[in-house]
C-alpha positions as CSV (number, residue, x, y, z in Angstrom):
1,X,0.0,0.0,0.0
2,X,1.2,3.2,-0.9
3,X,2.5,5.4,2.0
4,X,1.8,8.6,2.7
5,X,-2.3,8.0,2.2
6,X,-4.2,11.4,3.3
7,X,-7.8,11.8,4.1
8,X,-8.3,13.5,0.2
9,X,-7.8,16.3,-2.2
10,X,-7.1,19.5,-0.3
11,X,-7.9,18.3,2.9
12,X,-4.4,18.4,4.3
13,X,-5.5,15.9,6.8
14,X,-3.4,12.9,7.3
15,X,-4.9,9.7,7.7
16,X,-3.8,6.4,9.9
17,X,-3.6,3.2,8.5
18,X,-7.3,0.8,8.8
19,X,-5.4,-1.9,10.0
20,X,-3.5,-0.1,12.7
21,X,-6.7,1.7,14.0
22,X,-8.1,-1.3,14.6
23,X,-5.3,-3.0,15.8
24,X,-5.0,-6.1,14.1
25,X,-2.5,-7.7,11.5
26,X,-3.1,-7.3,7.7
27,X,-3.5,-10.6,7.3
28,X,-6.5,-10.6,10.4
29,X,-9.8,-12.8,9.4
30,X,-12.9,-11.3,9.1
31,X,-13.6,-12.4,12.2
32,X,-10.6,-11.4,14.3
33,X,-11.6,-7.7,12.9
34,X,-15.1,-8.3,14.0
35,X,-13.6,-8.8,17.5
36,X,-11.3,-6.3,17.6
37,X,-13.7,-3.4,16.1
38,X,-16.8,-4.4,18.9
39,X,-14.1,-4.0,22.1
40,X,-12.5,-0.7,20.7
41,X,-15.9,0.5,20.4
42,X,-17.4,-0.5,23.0
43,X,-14.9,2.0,24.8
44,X,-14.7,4.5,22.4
45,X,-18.4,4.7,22.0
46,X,-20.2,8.7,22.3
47,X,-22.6,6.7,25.1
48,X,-19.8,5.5,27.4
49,X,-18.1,9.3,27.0
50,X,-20.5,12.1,26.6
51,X,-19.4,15.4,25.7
52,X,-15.3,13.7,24.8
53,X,-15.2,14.8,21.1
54,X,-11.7,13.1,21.0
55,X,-13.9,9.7,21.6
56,X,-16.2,10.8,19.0
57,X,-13.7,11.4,16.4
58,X,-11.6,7.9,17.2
59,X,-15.1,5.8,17.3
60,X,-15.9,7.8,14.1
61,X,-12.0,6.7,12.7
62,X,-13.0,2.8,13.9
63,X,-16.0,3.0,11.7
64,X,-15.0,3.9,8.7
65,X,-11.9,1.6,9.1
66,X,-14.3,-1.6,10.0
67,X,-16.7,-0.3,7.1
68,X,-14.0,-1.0,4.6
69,X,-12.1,-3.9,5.7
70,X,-15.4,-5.8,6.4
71,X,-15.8,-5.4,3.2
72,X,-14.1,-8.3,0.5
73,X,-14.3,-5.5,-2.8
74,X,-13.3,-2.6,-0.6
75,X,-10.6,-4.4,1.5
76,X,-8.9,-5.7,-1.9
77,X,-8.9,-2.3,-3.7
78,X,-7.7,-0.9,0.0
79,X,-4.8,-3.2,0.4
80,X,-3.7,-2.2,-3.4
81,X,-4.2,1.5,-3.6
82,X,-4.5,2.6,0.0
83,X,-6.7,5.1,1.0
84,X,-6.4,6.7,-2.4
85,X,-8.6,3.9,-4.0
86,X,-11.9,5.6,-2.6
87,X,-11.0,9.0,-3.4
88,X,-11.7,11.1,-6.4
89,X,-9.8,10.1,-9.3
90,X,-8.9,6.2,-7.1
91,X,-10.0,3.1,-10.1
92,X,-13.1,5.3,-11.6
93,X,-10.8,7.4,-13.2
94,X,-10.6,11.3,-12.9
95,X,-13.7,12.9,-11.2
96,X,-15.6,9.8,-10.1
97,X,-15.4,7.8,-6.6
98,X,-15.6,4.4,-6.0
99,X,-19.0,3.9,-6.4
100,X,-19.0,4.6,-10.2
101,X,-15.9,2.0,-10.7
102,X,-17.9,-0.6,-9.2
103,X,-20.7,0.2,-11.0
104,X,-18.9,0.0,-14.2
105,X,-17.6,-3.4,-13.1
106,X,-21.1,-4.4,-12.9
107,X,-22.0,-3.3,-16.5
108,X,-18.6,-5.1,-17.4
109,X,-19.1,-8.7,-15.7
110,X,-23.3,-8.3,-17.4
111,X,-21.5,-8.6,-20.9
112,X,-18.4,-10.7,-20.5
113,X,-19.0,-12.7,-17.1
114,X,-17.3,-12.3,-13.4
115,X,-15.4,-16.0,-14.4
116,X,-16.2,-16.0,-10.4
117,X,-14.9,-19.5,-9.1
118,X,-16.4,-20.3,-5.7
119,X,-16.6,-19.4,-2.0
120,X,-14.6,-16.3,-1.2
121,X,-16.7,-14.6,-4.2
122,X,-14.0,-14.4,-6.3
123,X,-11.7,-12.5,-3.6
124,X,-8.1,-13.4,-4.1
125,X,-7.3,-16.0,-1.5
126,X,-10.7,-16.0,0.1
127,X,-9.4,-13.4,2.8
128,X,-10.5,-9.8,1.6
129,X,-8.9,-9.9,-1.6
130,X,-5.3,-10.0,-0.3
131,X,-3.0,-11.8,-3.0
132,X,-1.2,-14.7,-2.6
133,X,-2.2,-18.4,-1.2
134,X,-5.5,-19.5,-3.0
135,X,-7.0,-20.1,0.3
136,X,-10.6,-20.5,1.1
137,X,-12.0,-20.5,4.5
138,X,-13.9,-23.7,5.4
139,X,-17.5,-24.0,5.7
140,X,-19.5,-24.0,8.8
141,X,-20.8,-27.3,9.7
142,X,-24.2,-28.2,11.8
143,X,-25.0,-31.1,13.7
144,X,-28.2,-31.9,15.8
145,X,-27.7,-33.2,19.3
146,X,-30.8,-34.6,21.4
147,X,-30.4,-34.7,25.0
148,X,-32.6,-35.7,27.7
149,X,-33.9,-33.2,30.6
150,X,-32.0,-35.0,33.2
151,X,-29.0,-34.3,30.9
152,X,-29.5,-31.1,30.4
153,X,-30.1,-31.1,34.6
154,X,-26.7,-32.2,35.2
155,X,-25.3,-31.1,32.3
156,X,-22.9,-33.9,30.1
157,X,-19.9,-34.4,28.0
158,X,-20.8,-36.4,24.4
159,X,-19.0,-37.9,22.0
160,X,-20.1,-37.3,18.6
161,X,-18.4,-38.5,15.6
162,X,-19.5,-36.8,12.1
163,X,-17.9,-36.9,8.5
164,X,-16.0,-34.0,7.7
165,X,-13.3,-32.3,5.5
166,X,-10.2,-32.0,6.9
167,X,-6.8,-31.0,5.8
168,X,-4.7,-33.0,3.3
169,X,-1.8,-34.8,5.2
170,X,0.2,-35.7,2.0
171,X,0.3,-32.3,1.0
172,X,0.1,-30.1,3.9
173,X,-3.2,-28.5,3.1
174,X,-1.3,-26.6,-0.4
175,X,-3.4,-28.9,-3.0
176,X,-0.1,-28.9,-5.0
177,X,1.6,-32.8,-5.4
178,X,5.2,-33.1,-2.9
179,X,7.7,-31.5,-4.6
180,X,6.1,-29.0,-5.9
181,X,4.4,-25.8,-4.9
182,X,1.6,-23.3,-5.9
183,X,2.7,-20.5,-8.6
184,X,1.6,-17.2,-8.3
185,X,-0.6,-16.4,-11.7
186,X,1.1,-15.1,-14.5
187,X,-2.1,-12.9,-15.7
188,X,-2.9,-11.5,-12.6
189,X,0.0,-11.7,-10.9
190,X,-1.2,-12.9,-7.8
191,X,-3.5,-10.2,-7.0
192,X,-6.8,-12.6,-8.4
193,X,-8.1,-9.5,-10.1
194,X,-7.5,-8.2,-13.4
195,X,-7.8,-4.3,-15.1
196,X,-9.1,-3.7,-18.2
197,X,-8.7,0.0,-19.6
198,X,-9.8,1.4,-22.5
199,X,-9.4,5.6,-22.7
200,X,-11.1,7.1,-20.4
201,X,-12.1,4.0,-18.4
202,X,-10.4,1.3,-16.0
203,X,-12.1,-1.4,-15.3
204,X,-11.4,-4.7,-12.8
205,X,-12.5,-8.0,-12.5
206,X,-11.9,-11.6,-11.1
207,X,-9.1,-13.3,-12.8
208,X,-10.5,-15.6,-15.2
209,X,-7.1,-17.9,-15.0
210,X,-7.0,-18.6,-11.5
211,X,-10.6,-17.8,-10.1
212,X,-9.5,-15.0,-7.9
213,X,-7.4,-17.5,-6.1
214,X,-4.2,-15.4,-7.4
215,X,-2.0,-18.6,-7.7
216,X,-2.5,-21.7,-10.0
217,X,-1.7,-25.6,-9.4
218,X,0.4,-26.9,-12.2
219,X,0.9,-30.3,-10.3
220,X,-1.9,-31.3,-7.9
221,X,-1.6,-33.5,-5.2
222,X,-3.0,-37.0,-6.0
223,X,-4.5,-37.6,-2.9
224,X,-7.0,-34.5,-2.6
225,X,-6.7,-33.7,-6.6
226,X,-5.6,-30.0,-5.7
227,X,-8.3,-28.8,-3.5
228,X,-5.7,-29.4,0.2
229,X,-8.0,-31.2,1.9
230,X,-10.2,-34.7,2.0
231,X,-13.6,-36.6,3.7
232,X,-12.6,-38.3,7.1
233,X,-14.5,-39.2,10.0
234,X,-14.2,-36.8,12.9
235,X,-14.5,-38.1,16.8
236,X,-15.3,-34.6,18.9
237,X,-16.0,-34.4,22.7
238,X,-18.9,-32.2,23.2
239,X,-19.6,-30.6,26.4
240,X,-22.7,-29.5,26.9
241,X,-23.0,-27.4,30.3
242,X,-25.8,-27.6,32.9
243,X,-29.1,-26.0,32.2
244,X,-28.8,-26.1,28.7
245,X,-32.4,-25.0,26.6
246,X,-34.1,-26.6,23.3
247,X,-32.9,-24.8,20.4
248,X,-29.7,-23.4,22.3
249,X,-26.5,-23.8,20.2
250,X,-23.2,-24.2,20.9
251,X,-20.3,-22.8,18.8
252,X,-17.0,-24.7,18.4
253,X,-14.8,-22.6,16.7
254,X,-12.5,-23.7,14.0
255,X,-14.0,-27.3,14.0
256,X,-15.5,-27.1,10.4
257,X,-14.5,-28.0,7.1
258,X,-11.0,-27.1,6.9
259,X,-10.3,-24.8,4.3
260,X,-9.3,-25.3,0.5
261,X,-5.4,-24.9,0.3
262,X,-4.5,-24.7,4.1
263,X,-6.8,-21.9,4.3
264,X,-9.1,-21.4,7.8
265,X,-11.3,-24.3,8.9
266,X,-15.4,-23.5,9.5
267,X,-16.8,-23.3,12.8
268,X,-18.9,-26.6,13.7
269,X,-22.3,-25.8,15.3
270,X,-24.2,-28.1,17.9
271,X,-28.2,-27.4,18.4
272,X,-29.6,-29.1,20.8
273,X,-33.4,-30.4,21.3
274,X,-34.6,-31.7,24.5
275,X,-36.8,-34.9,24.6
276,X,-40.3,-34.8,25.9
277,X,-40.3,-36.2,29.5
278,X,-42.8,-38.2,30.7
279,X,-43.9,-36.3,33.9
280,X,-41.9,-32.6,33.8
281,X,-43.3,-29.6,31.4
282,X,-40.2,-26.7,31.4
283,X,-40.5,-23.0,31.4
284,X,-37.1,-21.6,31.4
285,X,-35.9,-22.6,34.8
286,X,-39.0,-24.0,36.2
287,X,-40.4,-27.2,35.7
288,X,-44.3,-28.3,36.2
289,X,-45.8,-31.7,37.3
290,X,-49.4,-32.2,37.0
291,X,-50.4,-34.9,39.8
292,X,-53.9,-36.9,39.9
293,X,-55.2,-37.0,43.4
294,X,-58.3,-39.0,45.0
295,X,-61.6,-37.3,45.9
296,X,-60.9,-38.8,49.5
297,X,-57.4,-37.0,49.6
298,X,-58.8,-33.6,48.4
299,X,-61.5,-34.0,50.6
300,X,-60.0,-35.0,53.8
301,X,-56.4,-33.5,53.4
302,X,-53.2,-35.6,53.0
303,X,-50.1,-36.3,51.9
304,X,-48.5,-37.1,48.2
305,X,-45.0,-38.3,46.6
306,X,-43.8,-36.4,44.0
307,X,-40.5,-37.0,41.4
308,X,-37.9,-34.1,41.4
309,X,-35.4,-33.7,38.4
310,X,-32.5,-34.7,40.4
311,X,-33.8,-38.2,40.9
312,X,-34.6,-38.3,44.3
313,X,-38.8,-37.3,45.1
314,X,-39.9,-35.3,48.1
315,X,-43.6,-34.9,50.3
316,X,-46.2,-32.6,49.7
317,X,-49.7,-31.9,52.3
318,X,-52.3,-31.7,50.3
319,X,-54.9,-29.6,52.6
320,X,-58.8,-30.4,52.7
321,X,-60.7,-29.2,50.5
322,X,-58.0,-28.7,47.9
323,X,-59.8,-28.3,43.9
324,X,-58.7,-29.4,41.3
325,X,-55.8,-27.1,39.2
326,X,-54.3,-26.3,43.1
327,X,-50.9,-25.1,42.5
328,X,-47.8,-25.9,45.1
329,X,-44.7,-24.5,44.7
330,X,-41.0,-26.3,45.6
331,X,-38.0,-23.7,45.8
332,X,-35.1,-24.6,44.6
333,X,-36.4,-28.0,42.7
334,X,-36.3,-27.0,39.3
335,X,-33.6,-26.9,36.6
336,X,-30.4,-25.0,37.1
337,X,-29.9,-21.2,35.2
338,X,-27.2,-21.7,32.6
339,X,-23.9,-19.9,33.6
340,X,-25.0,-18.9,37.0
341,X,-25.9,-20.5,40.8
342,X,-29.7,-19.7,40.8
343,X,-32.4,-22.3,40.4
344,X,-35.8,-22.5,39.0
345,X,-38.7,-23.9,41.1
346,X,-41.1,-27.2,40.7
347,X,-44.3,-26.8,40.5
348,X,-46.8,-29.2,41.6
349,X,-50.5,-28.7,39.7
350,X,-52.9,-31.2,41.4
351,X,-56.3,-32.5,39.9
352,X,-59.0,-34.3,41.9
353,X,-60.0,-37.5,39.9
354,X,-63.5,-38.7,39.9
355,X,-63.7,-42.5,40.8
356,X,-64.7,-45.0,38.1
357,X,-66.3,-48.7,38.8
358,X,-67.7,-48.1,42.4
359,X,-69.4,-51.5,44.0
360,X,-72.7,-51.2,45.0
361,X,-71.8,-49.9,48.5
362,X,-69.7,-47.3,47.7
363,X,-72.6,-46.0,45.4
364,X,-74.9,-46.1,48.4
365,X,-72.4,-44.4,50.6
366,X,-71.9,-41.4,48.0
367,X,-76.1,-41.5,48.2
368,X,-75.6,-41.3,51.8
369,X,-73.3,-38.6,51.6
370,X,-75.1,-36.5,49.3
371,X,-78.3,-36.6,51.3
372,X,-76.5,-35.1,54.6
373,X,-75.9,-31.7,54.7
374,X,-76.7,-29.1,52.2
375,X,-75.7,-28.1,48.7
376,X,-74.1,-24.6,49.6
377,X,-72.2,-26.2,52.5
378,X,-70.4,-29.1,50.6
379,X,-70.0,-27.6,47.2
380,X,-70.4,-24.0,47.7
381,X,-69.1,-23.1,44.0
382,X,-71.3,-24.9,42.4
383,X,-74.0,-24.0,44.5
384,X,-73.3,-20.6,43.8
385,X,-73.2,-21.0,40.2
386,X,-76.0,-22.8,40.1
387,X,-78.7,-20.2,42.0
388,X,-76.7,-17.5,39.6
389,X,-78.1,-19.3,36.7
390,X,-81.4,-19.2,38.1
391,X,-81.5,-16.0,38.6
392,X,-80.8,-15.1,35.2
393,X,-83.5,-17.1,33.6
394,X,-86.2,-15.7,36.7
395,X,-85.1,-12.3,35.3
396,X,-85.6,-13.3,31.5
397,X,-89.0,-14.5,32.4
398,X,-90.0,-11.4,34.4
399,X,-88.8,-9.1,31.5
400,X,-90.8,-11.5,28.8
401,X,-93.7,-11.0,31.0
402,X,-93.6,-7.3,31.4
């Protein structure tokens, strides 16, 4: 890059490096930018310093440098031309900016073709569109995990094995056959992009001879046929920490697909689902048991077993006269809060189930029961809902009569 890059024509303003004002190398990935740009401004931000216009102008400076480096076309035209390549005059000839070359290349690509060979989109070494290597970043990989809830209770540690692409041994990852090595492209040279001028015009596009990769194979390795790297089964630990949710997913970095030509492996992605259990519902941290009780039990008051996630079950006094849908609440019984000490509660819903196949004494002794006493005293809510439907129709037939 050239040196000396200033801010533009007249401005007198000299301007720092993108790569050194966010700190990283210029060979960073994408994603070590993305790091480094969210802690810079996360301190240099205008919320965290109100009223500090030096902030202002250095968060302002890690925009712009982020805005252009996190782009692949704008990160390969800065790494040639500097800052100069999005000023006036910078690849859309004199008097036009950026925005008109790449427009132009547009137009160019409709009529002759972008000759665009694969992931990277046609970036020169699948990094930005920084010459040299013809390496492509690996692709991320999923796999579905299914736990059960007293594994995602205690948390556990599984072994998971999965096909995968992984770098070529006999070559090292260079796709090029022992002995011989990668050549930089002759029509590019190396850069994965060519320029095409014609007066008052300049236009650039993806090399047609290497794919953008900026070097070609003129040997390739047997074993992988060029591309560095070939299918193998994969063993992988997986731990998956205590109080885990369905749908949550966990990111192992750089345990992809390795990358064409020793570049960057993918990132491997485990999403979890949690079977049904057969007595616990979850919500978040909680968990919810729905227990049948007898009409004796509700009536009379007494005391029920209950499981509990951790294996173990515990007591619960059931008072008289409890109705169906009564709630009870455990502290502390439910599932664990991922990455923290606190602890949902279990919650114990009770229903009141009516008894089936009574003997002919037991029908007698219901009969019994239901002739002592009166309605409002023994069932008072349906008593009450009862004389309220009465009252209703009286009143429909007093208004009818009127």
């Amino acid at each position: 890059m050239p040196d000396g890059d200033t801010a533009g024509p007249g401005t007198g303003m000299s301007k720092r490096d993108y790569y050194e004002v966010l700190g990283v190398a210029r060979t960073a990935t994408d994603g070590e930018m993305k790091s480094a740009f969210r802690k810079l401004a996360m301190v240099y931000h205008p919320d965290r310093n109100p009223g500090d216009k030096e902030a202002e102008l250095k968060f302002k400076e890690l925009n712009e440098a982020y805005q252009c480096l996190s782009d692949g076309q704008k990160r390969a035209a800065y790494d040639r031309f500097g800052h100069a390549a999005f000023s006036q005059g910078g690849q859309g000839g004199p008097g036009f900016g950026n925005e008109f070359g790449d427009f132009m290349s547009d137009i160019f690509d409709t009529f002759f073709g972008d000759a665009r060979g694969g992931p990277g989109g046609g970036r020169p070494g699948g990094q930005g569109g920084r010459p040299g290597g013809g390496r492509e970043r690996g692709a991320d990989l999923r796999y579905n995990l299914e736990i059960s809830l007293e594994e995602a209770f205690t948390g556990k540690t599984e072994t998971i094995k999965m096909p995968t692409s992984v770098t070529c041994e006999v070559c090292a990852g260079s796709g090029a056959k022992a002995g011989s090595k990668p050549k930089t492209c002759p029509t590019c040279a190396g850069y994965g992009r060519v320029r095409a001028a014609q007066g008052f015009f300049a236009i650039e596009r993806t090399c047609p001879n290497c794919q953008g990769r900026g070097e070609i194979i003129e040997d390739p390795c047997p074993a992988c046929s060029g591309a560095g790297r070939v299918t193998r089964e994969r063993t992988l630990s997986i731990n998956v920490p205590a109080g885990v949710d369905d749908g949550l997913r966990i990111r192992l970095a750089g345990e992809g697909e390795s990358g064409l030509r020793g570049g960057p492996a993918g990132d491997l992605y485990i999403f979890l689902a949690i079977k049904p259990h057969p007595f616990f519902q979850r919500d978040g941290a909680d968990l919810f048991c729905r227990v049948p009780i007898s009409m004796v039990t509700a009536a009379l008051s007494g005391e029920i077993t209950v499981p509990v996630i951790d294996g173990s079950h515990t007591s619960v006094r059931v008072p008289a006269g409890t109705q169906t849908n009564k709630q009870f609440r455990l502290k502390g019984k439910g599932m664990p809060v991922l990455r923290s000490r606190d602890v949902g509660d279990l919650y114990i819903q009770v229903f009141v189930e009516t008894p089936q196949n009574l003997t002919k004494r037991q029908r007698e002794l219901l009969q019994e029961f239901d002739t002592h006493g009166t309605q409002a005293d023994n069932h008072p809510e349906s008593a009450g809902f009862f004389s309220r439907v009465k009252e209703f129709f009286d009143g429909l037939s007093g208004s009818g009569r009127a």
